[in-house]
VODODREN-319169 format. One record per residue: x, y, z of N, C-alpha, C in turn. Coordinates in Angstrom, 3 decimals, always signed. Example, Ala and Ser with C-alpha at 12.3 -4.5 7.8 and 13.67 -1.06 7.14 Angstrom:
2
{{+13.190 -5.690 +7.800} {+12.300 -4.500 +7.800} {+13.200 -3.300 +7.800}};
{{+12.850 -2.250 +7.080} {+13.670 -1.060 +7.140} {+12.900 +0.030 +7.870}};
end
This chain:
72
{{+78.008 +72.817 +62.793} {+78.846 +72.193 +61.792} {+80.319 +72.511 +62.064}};
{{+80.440 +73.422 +62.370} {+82.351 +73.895 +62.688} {+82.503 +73.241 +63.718}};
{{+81.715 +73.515 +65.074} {+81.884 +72.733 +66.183} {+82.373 +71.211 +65.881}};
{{+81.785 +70.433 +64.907} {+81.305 +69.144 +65.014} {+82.963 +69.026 +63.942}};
{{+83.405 +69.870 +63.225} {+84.932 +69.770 +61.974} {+85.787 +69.682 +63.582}};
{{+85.905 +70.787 +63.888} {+86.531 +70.841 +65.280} {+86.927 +69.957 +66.273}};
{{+86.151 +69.182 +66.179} {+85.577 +68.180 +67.199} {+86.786 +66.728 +66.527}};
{{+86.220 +66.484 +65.083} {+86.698 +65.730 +64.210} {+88.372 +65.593 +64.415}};
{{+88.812 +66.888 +63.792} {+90.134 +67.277 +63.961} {+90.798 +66.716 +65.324}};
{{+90.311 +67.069 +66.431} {+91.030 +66.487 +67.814} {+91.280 +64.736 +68.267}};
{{+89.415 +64.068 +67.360} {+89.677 +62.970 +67.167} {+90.671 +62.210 +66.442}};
{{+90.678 +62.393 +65.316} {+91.442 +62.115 +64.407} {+93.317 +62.107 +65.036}};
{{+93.283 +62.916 +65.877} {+94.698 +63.251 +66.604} {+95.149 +62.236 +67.272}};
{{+94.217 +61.211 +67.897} {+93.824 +60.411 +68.870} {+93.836 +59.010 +68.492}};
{{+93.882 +58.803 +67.288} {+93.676 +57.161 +66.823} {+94.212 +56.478 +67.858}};
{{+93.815 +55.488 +68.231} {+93.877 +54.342 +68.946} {+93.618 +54.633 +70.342}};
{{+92.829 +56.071 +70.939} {+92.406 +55.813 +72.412} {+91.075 +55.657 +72.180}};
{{+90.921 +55.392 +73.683} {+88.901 +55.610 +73.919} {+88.651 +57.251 +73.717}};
{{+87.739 +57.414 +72.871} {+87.358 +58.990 +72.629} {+86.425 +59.093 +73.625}};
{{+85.751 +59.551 +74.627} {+84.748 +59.960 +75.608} {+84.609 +61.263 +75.554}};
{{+83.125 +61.812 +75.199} {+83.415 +63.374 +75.010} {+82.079 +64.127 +75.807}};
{{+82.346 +65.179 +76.930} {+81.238 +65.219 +77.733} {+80.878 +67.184 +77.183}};
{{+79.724 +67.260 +76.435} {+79.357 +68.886 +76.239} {+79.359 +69.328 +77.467}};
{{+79.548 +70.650 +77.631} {+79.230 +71.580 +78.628} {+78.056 +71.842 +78.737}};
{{+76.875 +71.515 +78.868} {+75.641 +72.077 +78.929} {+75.513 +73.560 +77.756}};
{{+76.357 +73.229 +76.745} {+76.023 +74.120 +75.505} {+74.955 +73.787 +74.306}};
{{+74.134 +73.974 +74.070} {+73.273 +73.544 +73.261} {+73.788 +73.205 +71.975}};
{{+74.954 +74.543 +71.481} {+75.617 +74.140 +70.466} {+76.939 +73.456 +70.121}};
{{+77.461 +73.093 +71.164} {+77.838 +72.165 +71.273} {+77.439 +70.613 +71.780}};
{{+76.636 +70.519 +72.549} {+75.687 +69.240 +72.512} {+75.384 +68.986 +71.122}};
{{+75.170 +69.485 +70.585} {+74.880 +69.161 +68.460} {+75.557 +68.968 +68.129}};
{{+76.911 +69.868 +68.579} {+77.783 +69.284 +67.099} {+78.487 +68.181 +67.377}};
{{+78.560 +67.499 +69.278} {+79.104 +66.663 +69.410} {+78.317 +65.631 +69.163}};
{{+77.366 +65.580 +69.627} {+76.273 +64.265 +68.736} {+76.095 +63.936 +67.500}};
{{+76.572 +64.954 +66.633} {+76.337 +64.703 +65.121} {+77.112 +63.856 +64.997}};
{{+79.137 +64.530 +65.622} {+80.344 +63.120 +65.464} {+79.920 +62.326 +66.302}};
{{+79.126 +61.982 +67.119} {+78.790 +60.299 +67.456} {+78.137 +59.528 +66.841}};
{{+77.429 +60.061 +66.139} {+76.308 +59.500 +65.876} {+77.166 +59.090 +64.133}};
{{+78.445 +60.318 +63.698} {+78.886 +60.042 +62.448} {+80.119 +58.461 +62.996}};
{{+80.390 +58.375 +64.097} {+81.633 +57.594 +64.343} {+81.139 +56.832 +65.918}};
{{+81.221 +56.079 +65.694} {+80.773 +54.784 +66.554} {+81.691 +54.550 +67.707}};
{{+83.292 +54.773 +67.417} {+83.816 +54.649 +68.415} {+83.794 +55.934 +69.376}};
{{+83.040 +56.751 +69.022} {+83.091 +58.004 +70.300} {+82.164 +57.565 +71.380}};
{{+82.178 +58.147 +72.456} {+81.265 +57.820 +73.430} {+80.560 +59.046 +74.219}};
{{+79.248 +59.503 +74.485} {+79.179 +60.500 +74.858} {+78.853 +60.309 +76.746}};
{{+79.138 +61.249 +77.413} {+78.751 +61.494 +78.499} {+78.535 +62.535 +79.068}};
{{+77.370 +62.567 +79.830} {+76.343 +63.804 +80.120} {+77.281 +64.513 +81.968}};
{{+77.373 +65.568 +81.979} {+77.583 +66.276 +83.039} {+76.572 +67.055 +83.712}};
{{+76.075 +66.960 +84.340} {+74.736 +67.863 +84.640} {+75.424 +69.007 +85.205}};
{{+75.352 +70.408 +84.967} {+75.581 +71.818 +85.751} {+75.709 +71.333 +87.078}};
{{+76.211 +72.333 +87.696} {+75.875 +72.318 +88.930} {+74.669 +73.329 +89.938}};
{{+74.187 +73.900 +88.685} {+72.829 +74.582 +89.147} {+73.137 +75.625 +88.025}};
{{+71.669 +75.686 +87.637} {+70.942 +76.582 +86.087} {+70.400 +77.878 +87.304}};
{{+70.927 +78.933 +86.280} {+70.765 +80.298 +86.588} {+69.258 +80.806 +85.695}};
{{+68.052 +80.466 +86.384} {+66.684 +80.282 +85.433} {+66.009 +81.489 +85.544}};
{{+66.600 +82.656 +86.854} {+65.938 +83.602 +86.789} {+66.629 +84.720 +86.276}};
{{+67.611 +84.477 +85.718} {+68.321 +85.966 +84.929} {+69.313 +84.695 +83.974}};
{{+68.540 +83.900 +83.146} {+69.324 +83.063 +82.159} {+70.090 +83.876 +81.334}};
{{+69.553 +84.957 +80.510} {+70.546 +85.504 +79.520} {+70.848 +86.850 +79.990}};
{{+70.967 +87.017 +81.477} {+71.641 +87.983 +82.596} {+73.084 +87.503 +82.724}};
{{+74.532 +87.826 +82.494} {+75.384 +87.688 +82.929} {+75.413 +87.363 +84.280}};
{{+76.136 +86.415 +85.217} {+76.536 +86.905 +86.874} {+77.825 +87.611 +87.113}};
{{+78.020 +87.473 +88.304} {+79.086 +88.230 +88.618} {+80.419 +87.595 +89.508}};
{{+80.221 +86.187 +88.904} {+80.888 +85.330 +89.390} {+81.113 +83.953 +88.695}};
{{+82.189 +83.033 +88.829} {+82.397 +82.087 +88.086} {+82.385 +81.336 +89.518}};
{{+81.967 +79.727 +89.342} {+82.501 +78.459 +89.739} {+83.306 +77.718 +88.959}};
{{+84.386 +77.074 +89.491} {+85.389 +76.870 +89.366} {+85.653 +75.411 +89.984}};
{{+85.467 +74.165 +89.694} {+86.267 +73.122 +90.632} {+87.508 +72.223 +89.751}};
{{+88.595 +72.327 +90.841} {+89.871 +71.438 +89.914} {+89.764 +70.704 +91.013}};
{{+90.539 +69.357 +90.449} {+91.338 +67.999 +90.856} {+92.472 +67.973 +90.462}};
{{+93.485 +68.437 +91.343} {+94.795 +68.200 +90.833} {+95.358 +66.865 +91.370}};
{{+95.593 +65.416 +90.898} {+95.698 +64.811 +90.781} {+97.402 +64.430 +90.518}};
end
């Protein structure tokens, strides 16, 4: 629910673009952004797939981040 106020707030900032909004592979955020789609029609969602799930030590920290930019 905060996620999804949160979410609201940034839209609302935005009147008159295309809203496109892609979760991070967060569960709780995948919810709260679907709730505002599903509350507002003009959002659009799009899926990012990871770039590989850490399945054998999931709620193991690593010891490393990936990182990719496009500086454009």
């Amino acid at each position: 629910n905060d996620t999804m106020k949160k979410i609201e707030r940034q839209i609302d900032k935005l009147a008159g673009y295309n809203i496109i909004i892609v979760p991070m592979n967060n569960k709780l955020t995948t919810i709260g952004v679907a709730k505002v789609a599903l509350r507002n029609p003009k959002v659009q969602l799009c899926y990012a797939p990871a770039e590989f799930y850490n399945t054998d030590d999931y709620s193991t920290p690593g010891d490393f981040c990936y990182i990719e930019a496009d500086f454009h």
